[in-house]
C-alpha positions in Angstrom: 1.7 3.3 5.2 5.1 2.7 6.5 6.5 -1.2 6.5 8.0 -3.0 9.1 10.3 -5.9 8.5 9.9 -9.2 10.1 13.2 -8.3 11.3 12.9 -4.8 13.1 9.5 -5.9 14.4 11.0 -8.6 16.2 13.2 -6.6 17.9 10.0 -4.2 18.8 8.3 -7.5 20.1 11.3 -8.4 22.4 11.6 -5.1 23.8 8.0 -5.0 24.8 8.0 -8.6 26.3 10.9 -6.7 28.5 9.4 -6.3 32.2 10.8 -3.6 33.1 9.3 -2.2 29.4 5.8 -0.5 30.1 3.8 -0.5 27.0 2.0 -2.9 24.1 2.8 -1.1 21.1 6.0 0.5 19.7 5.3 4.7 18.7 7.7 6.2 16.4 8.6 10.0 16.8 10.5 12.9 15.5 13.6 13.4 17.4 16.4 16.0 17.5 20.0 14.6 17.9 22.4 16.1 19.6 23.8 17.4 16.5 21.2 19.1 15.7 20.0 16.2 12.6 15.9 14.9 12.8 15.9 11.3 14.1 13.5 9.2 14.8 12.9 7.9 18.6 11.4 4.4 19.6 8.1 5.1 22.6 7.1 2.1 23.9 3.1 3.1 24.8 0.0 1.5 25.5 -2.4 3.8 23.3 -1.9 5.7 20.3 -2.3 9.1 19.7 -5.5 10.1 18.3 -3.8 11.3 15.1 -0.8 8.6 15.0 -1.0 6.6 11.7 -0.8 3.2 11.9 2.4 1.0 10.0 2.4 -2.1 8.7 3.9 -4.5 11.4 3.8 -8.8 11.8 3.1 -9.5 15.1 3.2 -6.0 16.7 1.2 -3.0 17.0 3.1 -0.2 15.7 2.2 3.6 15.1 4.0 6.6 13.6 3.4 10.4 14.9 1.4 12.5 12.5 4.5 14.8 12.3 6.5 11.8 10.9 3.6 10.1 8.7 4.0 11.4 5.3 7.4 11.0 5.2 7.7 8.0 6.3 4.2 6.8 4.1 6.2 4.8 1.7 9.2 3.6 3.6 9.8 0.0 5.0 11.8 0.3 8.2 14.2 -2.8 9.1 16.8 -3.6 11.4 19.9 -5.4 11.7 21.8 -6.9 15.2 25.3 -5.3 15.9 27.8 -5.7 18.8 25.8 -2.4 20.5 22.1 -4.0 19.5 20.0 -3.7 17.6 20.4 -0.9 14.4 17.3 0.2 12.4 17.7 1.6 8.9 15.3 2.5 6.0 15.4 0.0 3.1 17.6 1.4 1.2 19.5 3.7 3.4 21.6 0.7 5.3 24.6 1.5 6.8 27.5 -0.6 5.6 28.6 -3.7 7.1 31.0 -3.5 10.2 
């Protein structure tokens, strides 16, 4: 089950308190970049999937695609504040420092 960070879940509980935010729980997705790499996008929704898995999250109700599940099964997702927002990174593939 993937692991969210006081830290990144935070930052999914502010976004959802956002009015203009529709939604109660944060979905994580496969997404295609513009460059062609996998990515993960951020769906602010207000019922899971059937087949969504749910992550470990204080304070937040967050679910991960079926497509992204397995890899994701052992991960902990966190997040850091930069000059743009918020960044999220898997523990131990953080970006350095700017």
């Amino acid at each position: 089950m993937l692991q969210i960070t006081e830290t990144a879940a935070s930052v999914f509980r502010d976004l959802l308190a956002k009015e203009d935010v529709p939604g109660t729980a944060i979905r994580l997705a496969p997404e295609i970049q513009e460059d062609g790499r996998g990515g993960i996008s951020l769906q602010a929704i207000d019922q899971p999937a059937p087949t969504d898995a749910p992550a470990q999250a204080p304070g937040v109700q967050v679910v991960v695609a079926a497509e992204l599940a397995e890899s994701l099964e052992d991960a902990i997702l966190d997040a850091r504040e930069t000059e743009t927002g918020a960044e999220f990174f898997l523990v131990g593939q953080q970006p350095p420092a700017s």
